[in-house]
Structure formats: structure tokens, C-alpha cells
N, C-alpha and C positions, 0 to 999 in steps of 0.2 A: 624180218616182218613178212609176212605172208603174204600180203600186196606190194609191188614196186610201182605202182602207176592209179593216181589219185580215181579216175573213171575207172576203176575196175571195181567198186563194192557198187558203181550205178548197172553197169554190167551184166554185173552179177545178178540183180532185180531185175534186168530186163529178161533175165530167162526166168527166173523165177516167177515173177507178176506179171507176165504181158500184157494181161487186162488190163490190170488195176490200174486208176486215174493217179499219172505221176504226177502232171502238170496242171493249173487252172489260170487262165488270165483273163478276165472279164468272160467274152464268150467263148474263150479258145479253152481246147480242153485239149490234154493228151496223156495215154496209156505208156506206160514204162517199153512198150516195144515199139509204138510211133515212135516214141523219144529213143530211145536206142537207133532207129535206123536213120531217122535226122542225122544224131551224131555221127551215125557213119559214113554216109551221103557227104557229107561237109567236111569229115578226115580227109576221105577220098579225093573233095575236089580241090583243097588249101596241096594235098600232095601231088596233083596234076601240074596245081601252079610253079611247083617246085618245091615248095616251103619240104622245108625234112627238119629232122628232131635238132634243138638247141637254137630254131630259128624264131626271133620274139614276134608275136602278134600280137598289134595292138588294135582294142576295140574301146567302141563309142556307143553304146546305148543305155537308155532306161532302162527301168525295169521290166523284163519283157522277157517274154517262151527264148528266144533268141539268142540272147544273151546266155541262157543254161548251156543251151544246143551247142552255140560256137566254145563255149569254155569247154564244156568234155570231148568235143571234138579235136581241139588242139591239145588237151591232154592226150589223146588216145594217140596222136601223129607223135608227141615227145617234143613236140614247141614248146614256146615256154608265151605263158599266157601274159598279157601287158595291160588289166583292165585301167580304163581312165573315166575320170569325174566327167558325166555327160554333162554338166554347169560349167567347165572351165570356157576360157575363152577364146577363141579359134591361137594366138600367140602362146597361151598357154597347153595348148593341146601339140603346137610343134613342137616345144619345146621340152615335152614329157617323150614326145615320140621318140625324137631323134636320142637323148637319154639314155633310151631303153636299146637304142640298134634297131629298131623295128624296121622287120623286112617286108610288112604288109599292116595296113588298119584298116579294119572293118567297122563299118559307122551304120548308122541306122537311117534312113533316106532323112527323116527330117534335118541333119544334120550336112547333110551334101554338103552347100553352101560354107559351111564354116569350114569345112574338109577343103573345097574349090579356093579357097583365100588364102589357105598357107601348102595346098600342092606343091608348090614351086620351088619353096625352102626345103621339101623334102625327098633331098637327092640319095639317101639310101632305103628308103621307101620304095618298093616295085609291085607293088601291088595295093591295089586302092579299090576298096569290095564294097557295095553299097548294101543294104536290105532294102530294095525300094528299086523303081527305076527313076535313073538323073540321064540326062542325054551327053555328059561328060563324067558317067563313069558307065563303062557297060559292061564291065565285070561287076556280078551282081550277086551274093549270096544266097537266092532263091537258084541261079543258073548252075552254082556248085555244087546245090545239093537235088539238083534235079535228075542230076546224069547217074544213074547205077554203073559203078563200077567193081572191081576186083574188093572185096573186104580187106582194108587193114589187118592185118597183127597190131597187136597192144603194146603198144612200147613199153620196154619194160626193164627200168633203171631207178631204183629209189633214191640214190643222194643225187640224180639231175636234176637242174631248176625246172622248177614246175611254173612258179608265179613270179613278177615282179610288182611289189605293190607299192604304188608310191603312199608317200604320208608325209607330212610334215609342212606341209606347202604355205600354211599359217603362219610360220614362226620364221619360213630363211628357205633356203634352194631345196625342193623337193628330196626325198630321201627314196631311191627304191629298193625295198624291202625284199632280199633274196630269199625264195621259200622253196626247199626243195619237196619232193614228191614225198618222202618220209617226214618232212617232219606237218604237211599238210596232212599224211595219213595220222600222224600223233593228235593232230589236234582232233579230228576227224572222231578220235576211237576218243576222247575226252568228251569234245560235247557228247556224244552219245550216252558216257556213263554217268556224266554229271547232271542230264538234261532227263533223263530214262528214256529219251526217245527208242535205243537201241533194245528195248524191251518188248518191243511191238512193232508190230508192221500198222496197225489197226491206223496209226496219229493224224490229222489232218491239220498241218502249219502253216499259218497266215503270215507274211514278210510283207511289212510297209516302209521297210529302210532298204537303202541304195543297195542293190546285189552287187555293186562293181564294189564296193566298199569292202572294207576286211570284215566288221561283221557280219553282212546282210551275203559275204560269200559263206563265210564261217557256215551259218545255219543254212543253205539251202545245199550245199554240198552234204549236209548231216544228213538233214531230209531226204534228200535223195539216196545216200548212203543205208538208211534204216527200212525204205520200200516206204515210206510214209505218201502223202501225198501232198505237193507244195502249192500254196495260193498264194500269189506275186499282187500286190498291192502295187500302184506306178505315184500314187500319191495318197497325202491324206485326207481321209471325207470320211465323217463319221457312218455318212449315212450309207453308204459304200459298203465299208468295213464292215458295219452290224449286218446288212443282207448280205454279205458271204458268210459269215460268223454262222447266220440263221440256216443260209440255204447249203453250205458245207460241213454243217456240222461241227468246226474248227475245234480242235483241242487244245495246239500252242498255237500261241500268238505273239509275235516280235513285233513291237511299235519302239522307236524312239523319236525325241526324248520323252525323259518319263513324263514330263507337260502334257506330252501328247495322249497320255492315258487321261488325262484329267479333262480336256478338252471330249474325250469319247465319255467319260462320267457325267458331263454335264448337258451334253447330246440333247438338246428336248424331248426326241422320239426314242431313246433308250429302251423305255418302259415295251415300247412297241416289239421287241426283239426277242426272242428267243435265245439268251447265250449259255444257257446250262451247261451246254457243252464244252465251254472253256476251263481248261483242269489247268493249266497252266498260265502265264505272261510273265514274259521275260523284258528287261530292261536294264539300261544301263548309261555310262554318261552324263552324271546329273547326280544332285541331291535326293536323297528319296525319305521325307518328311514322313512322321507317323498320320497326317492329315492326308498325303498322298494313298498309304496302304491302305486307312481304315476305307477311305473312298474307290480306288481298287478293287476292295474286297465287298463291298456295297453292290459295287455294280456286276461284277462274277464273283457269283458268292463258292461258285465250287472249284476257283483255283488257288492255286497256290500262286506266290509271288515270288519269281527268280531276280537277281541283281547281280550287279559282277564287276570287276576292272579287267581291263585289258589290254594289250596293244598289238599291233600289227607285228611287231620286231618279237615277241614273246611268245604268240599264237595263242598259247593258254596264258590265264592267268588267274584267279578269283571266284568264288560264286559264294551266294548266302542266298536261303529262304527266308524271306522276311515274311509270318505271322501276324497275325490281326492282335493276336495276343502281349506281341513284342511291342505291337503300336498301341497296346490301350495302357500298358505297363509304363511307354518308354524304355523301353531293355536301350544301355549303350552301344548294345551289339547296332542295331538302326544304321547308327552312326559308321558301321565301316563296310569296308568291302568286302566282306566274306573271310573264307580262309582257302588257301590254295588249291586249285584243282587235280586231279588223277593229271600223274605226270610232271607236276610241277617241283619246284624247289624254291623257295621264297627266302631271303634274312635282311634285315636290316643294319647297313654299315654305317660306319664315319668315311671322313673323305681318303682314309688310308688303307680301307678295306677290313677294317676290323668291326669284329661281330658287335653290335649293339646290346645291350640289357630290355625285356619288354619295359615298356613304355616310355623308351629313348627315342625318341627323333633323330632319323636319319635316311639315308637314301634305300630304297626299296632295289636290291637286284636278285635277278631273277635266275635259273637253269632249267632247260627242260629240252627234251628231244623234237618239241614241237618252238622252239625258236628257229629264228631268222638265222641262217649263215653268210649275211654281212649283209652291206649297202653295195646296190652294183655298180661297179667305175669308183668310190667314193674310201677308198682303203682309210684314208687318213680320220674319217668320218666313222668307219667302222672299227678301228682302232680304238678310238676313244670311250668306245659303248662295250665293246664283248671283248672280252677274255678267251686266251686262248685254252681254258680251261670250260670254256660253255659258261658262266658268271657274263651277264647281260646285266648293263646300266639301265635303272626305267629312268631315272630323271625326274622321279617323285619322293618326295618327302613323304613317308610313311610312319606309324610305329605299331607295333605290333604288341598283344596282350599275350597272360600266360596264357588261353585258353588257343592261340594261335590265332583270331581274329587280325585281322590287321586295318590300319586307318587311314584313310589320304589324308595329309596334312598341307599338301602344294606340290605344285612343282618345284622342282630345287630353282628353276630363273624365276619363279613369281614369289619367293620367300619376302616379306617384308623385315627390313630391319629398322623397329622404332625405338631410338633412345635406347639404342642398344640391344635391346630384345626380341629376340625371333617372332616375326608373326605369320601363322600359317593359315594361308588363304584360306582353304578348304575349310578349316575348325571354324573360321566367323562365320563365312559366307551360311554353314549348314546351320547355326546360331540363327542367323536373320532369316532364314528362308520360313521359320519355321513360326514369324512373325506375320499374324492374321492378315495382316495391310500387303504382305510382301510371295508375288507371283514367281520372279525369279532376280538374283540379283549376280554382279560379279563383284567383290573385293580385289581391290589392287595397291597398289603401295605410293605415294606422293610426292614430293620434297615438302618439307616443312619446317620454318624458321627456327624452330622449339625441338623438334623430336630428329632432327635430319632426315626422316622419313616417315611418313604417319598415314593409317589407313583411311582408304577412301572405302565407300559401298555405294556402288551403281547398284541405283533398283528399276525392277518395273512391275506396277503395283496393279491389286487386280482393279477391276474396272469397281468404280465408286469408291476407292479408298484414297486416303489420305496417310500422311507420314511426314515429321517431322527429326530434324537431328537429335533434339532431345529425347522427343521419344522412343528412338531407335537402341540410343543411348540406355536409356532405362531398361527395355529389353535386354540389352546383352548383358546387362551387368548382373544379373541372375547366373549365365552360363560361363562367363570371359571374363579373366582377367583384364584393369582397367586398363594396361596399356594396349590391350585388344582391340580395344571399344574401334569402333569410326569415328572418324573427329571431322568428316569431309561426308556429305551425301549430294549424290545427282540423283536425276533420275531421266529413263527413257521409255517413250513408248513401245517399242518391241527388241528384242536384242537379237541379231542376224545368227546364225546356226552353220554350224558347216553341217558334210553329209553325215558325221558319226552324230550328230544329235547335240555336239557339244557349243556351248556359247564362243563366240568369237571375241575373242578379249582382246586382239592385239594392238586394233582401231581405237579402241576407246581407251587404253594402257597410256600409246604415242599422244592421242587430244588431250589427256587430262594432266598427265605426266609431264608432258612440253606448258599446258598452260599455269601449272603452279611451281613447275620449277623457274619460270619466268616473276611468277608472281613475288616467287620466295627473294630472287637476283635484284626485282626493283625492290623492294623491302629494306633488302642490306644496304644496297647502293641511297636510302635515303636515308637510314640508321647513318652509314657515315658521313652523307654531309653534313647529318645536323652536329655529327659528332665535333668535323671542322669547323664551325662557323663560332 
């Protein structure tokens, strides 16, 4: 590979473009050679402190100029970067820390406090960096990058760990996701070619999702990789979004979840905006309805609409354009995730690793030079997922068509088994979502006296509607098979999101799951004493 060290295609634009505006955050603005000598200012002083190449930095901030700066800067030193959820909770932020070996965390001032709370537990931590001033930390990341010193050399080794990115922290003990410098360059040269950003220097790309996150790193690394220039969104406001949209001229735009396009479609002051300029929106994590795209495509009428799966342990995975055309059609295509990206290898097995037929149901694994080379400290963990041959477990229930499309069908732990028969979360829930009452919903699986297992559908419905089980009923039986159907409906007012945009199902899995498998136990238990008496 031409590159061995992920900061070298930003580098590389910092000589090429020194003008050009790299960065945008609210009023902050900076050109690709500000940014360049930030990042070096800041190699320099993390190497004053000692830190040297393979030593993990963990950081703490939103989305923020800061958070670019200090990532290429610990790539260019040969650290290995450690970003963390600015949401977690000061016990869960030691606990990631220590994890990872982290020999320094750098936190953003507003975060001191929760930093000051768990200091104490963290006895192989030696460095405690603030952005801000705290009167108990006076090493300060303005102080490191203030001193000019000697320029670094680039460090320069492609299969060293570049990232540790945890994931999984929903389901059981966080997982950190080893990524070396090649195969973040693989992903790197994919979005590029799948996204066309790397086609033009000209693109101006709006990020409203978490930068410490695998995708919202994904895309600003590209951005910066293509000379583009990136607009860091810290949260979501429409009104926000549309005056940068207007006053940047923006051409991509990464929002998730896709909700959150629809929330910007429905915006009162929309009409007031200028967004010709948007040729692209990218999303992903979620259901994406024909009532989603044609309204998408309503409100930027001159882009185009990206979608995708992915995960953190695979780096690439999927992309599909989805057309106004496919949504006025219904094309089945809608319904899946794309077809694999530049660089990938996708099949569909059984549990013995044998090839599937399309339209078989079965596990989705993955190969690419842009995957994960294990879980770090966690062999037994990373055992079970990857293949010494590069063949990666996603842990989804997929199937795949002859055109090479392919379809989430569940995760293989949320499969439902009713009365015998496989039911796939993903196939109802995209069913129901596409029901005019129904905002977003999750399907999960029950106890139940009759089926041993029968589907639920938590909804949450748009505002002024109504929805009942039979009619929900009625609905699917158009698209599902009846033992598909929901035979169970809740409903909630809002459903909690982690950072990738995705619903949180694990909460509501445990309350509904505990309370009718109870339901089911006093049932039997009174089925047999009437049997006794």
C-alpha cells in the first residue's frame, strides 16, 4: 500500500490545499495547514510527555475541531487512538479506560468532573489532558499544542494498531475492536470510491452523528482524506443544519437515524432554505420505507439517496442507492442493504460454514482487508467471530438474491422461534414500519402458552394516530406469513437510541420477555391445578 500511516492522505492536503477550509464548527473555521500544524503541535507535545508509538490514548469529547486534531495527531506519533462514548458514565468511562491500557485520556473541560470521580481507579493512566482549564488537571491540551517544537516524522508501519474501538456495550462486556492502520487505509480508499467523494476535492460534508463513533470516524477521515471540507454538526436542530446546509453550500450530508431526515423534512421553515446544493444523504441503521425516500427526495430534490450496513469489526460492508423511482414502484430491492462494497467479500452460511443457495436464510460472513484483526485482551471472543482464513462472523441473519442484493433478516440472538418457525425480526418490523399509524417500531420474540414463542411489536406511533392489534394484524397479512403476524402489541412514546442511530432493544426485550414469560408460568401453574381438583 502506498500509505502506512492513516494521517498521511490528511497530510498530504495540507500541502496541497493550505488555504482551503478543512474544517467548520459553528464559528470555528480552519484551513488544511491550520489543521495540519495543530496536528503537529499536539504529536509533539503527547511526545514530550513520553507517550511513543503503540501507547493507547484515550479521549473524551463531542463532536468538536479537537477531537480531528488530537486523532491525526496520535496517528502521526504511531499511538494507538482509544476514542470513547462522551454519554457513558464517569464508571463506565474507567472501565473502557483501563480495557484498553491507556497511558493518558484526554477529555474536553466540560467533562473534568466525571474524569475527577474515577482519577483514583486509574492507576496505569499517567497523563490526564484537559481542553479547558480545571484547577486539578493543569496539563492541558491547549499547553501541548502551544509550544513549537522539533516536527515529528510520520510514523510509518501499516499492520500496527492504529484504533481501538469499543462496540457492543448493549448486548454484554464492551468489545475493542482492533484496527490497524491498513486496513483503516482499506476502508478509507472504499468510502471514497463507493461514496465518489474521492472524485473531487470541490465536496462540502455535513456530520451530525457522533465522530468518536465507527461511522461518524469512518466519514470525516474520508473527508479529510479527499481535500473535501468537513462540517461537524455537535447535535441535532434542524434549524441549525438547514443554515449551514444554506451558508456552506453542503453537498454530502450524514444524518442518523434515518428518522432524523424526516424530522429535517418536516422542519416548518424548510421551505425558507436554500439546499440545491445537496447532491447526496447518506444513512443508515434503520428501516428505510418508500414514504421515507419519496420525502427525502421532496425536500433535496437534487440528491441522490446512499444506505448501507455495517459494523465496526468488518469496516466495510454494503451500499445501495435508493431512487424515488424504486420507491414509487416499490422495487424489493428497498428492502435490502445493498450489495457489497470495493474490497469486500460477502456469503451466506449455515451454522457449519457451508455456502447457502440465494434466498436461503442464513448467517451473513464477511472477508475484506478493511476488517478488524481481533478483539483486544479478548482471544476467546475473537475466536469465535474470525477465521484464521480472514472469514468474519457478522452475527446477522441475512439472505441474499441472485442479482447479489442482500437482506437483514435479524440478528442470529433476536431470531424468533414460533411454533416452530423461524421468525425474522428485520422482515416484520420493515412490514409494520411501512404502516401510516406506525413512526418506528421494534419486534421481539415472547413466551407464549400456544406457539412457545410468539411475536411481540413495540410501536411508537406518529403523533395523532391510533393503532390497534387487529389492525396491525390486517396489515401484515398482505406481506407475512400468518405465523409472522404480531399476536402481542405495546406501545411507547419515544424509543432511546444509542450513538450509531440504532434503537435500543435490550431494555424493552428483558421488561416484556420477563413479564409474559411469567404471565405464560402462572397460566400452566393454574391449567394444573384445575387439572388436580
Amino acid at each position: 500500500m502506498f500509505y502506512q500511516n492513516v494521517c498521511e492522505p490528511l497530510l498530504l492536503n495540507v500541502r496541497r490545499y493550505p488555504d482551503k477550509t478543512a474544517l467548520v464548527f459553528g464559528q470555528e473555521r480552519y484551513t488544511y495547514e491550520q489543521l495540519g500544524r495543530w496536528v503537529d503541535r499536539i504529536a509533539a507535545g503527547l511526545f514530550r510527555l513520553g507517550i511513543r508509538p503503540g501507547d493507547k490514548v484515550a479521549y473524551l469529547f463531542p463532536n468538536c475541531c479537537e477531537l480531528v486534531a488530537l486523532y491525526y495527531a496520535i496517528q502521526k506519533l504511531g499511538a494507538v487512538a482509544v476514542p470513547l462514548n462522551f454519554r457513558l458514565i464517569p464508571r463506565e468511562v474507567g472501565f473502557l479506560t483501563q480495557n484498553s491500557d491507556a497511558v493518558a485520556l484526554v477529555f474536553a473541560g466540560e467533562f473534568a468532573e466525571k474524569v475527577l470521580g474515577i482519577r483514583e481507579t486509574l492507576a496505569q493512566v499517567k497523563h490526564f489532558i484537559c481542553a479547558g482549564t480545571h484547577p486539578d488537571f493543569p496539563c492541558t491540551l491547549e499547553s501541548l499544542a502551544q509550544e513549537a517544537g522539533e516536527e515529528l516524522p510520520v510514523f510509518q508501519q501499516e499492520q500496527a494498531l492504529s484504533r481501538i474501538q469499543f462496540t457492543g456495550g448493549s448486548t454484554g462486556v464492551p468489545k475493542g475492536v482492533m484496527r490497524t492502520h491498513a486496513a483503516d487505509l482499506t476502508e478509507l480508499m472504499g468510502e471514497l470510491m463507493y461514496s465518489g467523494l474521492g472524485a473531487s476535492a470541490d465536496e462540502v460534508v455535513l456530520i451530525q452523528c457522533p465522530l468518536e463513533h465507527h461511522g461518524g470516524h469512518s466519514w470525516f477521515t474520508a473527508v479529510l482524506a479527499s481535500g473535501s471540507t468537513l462540517v461537524i454538526c455537535d447535535a441535532f436542530s434542524p434549524e441549525r443544519i438547514l443554515r449551514q446546509i444554506q451558508r456552506e453550500r453542503v453537498t454530502y450530508m450524514l444524518l442518523l437515524p434515518p428518522s432524523t431526515y424526516l424530522h429535517l423534512c418536516e422542519y416548518p421553515g424548510l421551505k425558507d432554505y436554500d439546499v440545491s446544493s445537496v447532491r447526496m444523504v447518506q444513512s443508515s441503521a434503520g428501516c428505510t420505507t418508500p414514504e421515507v425516500i419519496l420525502r427525502i427526495g421532496e425536500a433535496f430534490p437534487n440528491a441522490d439517496i446512499y444506505y448501507g450496513w455495517g459494523q465496526t469489526e468488518s469496516g466495510l460492508g454494503t451500499t445501495l442507492v435508493l431512487t424515488r423511482e424504486m420507491a414509487r414502484t416499490n422495487d424489493p430491492r428497498i428492502r435490502s442493504v445493498g450489495r457489497p462494497m470495493p474490497f469486500v467479500e460477502m456469503r451466506i452460511v449455515d451454522e457449519q460454514w457451508n455456502d447457502l443457495p440465494p434466498g436461503q436464510a442464513g448467517e451473513a460472513v464477511i472477508r475484506s482487508p478493511a476488517g478488524m484483526s481481533g478483539y483486544y485482551n479478548q482471544p476467546e471472543q475473537t475466536e469465535k467471530v474470525l477465521r484464521a482464513d480472514g472469514w468474519l462472523r457478522t452475527g446477522d441473519m441475512m439472505t441474499v438474491d441472485r442479482d447479489g442484493y442482500y437482506y437483514l433478516l435479524s440478528r442470529v440472538k433476536n431470531m424468533i422461534k414460533s411454533g416452530g418457525e423461524n421468525v425474522f425480526t428485520q422482515e416484520v418490523e420493515m412490514v409494520i414500519q411501512e404502516h401510516p399509524s406506525v413512526a418506528e417500531c421494534i419486534v421481539i420474540g415472547v413466551a407464549d402458552a400456544r406457539f412457545g414463542e410468539a411475536v411481540m411489536a413495540i410501536v411508537q406511533l406518529r403523533p395523532g394516530r391510533t393503532l390497534t392489534l387487529e389492525e396491525l394484524q390486517e396489515h401484515c397479512k398482505a406481506s407475512l406469513s400468518s405465523y409472522k403476524k404480531p399476536r402481542y402489541l405495546a406501545f411507547v412514546d419515544k424509543f432511546d437510541r444509542d450513538d450509531a442511530g440504532k434503537l435500543r432493544r435490550q431494555d424493552l426485550c428483558r421488561k416484556y420477555q420477563a413479564q409474559y414469560k411469567a404471565a405464560v408460568k402462572a397460566q400452566r401453574q393454574s391449567d394444573n391445578n384445575k387439572k388436580s381438583i
